[in-house]
N, C-alpha and C positions, 0 to 999 in steps of 0.2 A: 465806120471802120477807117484805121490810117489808111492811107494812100500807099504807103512801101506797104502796108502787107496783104492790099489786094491786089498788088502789082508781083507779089511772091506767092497767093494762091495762083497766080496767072505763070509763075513759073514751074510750080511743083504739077499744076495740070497738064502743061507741058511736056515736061520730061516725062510723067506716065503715061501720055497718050503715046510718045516715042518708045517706052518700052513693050506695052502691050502688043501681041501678036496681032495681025491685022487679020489674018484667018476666024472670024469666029467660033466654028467646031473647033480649034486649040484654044480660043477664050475658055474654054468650057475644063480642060484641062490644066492652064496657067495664065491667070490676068494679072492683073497691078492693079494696086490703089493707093491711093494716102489719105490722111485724117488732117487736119489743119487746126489748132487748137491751142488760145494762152501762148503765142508765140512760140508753138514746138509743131515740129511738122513729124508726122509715124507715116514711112512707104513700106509697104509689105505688096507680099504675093498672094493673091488667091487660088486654093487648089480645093478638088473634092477632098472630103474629110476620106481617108481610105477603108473604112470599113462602112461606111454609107455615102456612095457616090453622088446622091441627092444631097447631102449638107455641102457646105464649103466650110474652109477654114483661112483664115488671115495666117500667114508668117511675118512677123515684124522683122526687118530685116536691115534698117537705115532710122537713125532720130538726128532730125537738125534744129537747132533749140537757139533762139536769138537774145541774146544778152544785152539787154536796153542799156546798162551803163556803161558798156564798153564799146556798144554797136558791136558788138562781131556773131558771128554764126557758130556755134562749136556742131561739131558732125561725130557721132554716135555709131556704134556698129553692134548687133545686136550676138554675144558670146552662146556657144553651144549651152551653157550653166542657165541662160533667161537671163542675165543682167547685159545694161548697156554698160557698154565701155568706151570711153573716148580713142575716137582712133588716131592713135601717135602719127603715124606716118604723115598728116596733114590734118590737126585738129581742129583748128579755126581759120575763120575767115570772115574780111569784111561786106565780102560777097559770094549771095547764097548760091549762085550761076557756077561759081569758080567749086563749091562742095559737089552741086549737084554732076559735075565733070568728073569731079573725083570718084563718086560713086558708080558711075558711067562707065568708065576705064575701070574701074575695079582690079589694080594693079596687086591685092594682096586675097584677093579672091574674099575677102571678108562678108561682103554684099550679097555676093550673089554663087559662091562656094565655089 
């Protein structure tokens, strides 16, 4: 595998390990994950599915997708409809550190509601 993008699963694990609650019994009720995949990274939440608390369910909630011929990161926010939409407020970037900030601060509540 390249080198930059096992240096960016090394950052995408980071920021979820920063998000997830550190209480396990509230893991149980809200964690984080991400998927790493063809150059597109999907962070979602995990919750019980609410009509069987034994299942979980993923919320995709963030897509950052790396554009080889431009080098840049475009950042994604997932619409109430299921479709991702590029998020105007700050769409690209040559670094993925500088997205994953933006998502962090979540200044338009997009992310994280």
């Amino acid at each position: 595998m390249d080198k930059k993008f096992d240096i960016t699963a090394q950052y995408l694990n980071h920021f979820v390990e920063q998000l997830r609650p550190q209480d396990t019994e509230v893991r149980k009720e809200l964690d984080y994950g991400f998927t790493w995949q063809n150059n597109i990274a999907i962070l979602y939440d995990i919750r019980p599915k609410w009509n069987n608390r034994e299942e979980t369910i993923n919320s995709e909630f963030a897509k950052i997708r790396y554009i080889k011929s431009t080098r840049e990161w475009k950042l994604y926010w997932m619409r109430a409809s299921g479709k991702w939409e590029l998020y105007e407020p700050f769409p690209t970037s040559s670094n993925i550190q500088q997205l994953l900030q933006i998502i962090k601060e979540d200044a338009y509540s997009c992310f994280f509601g």
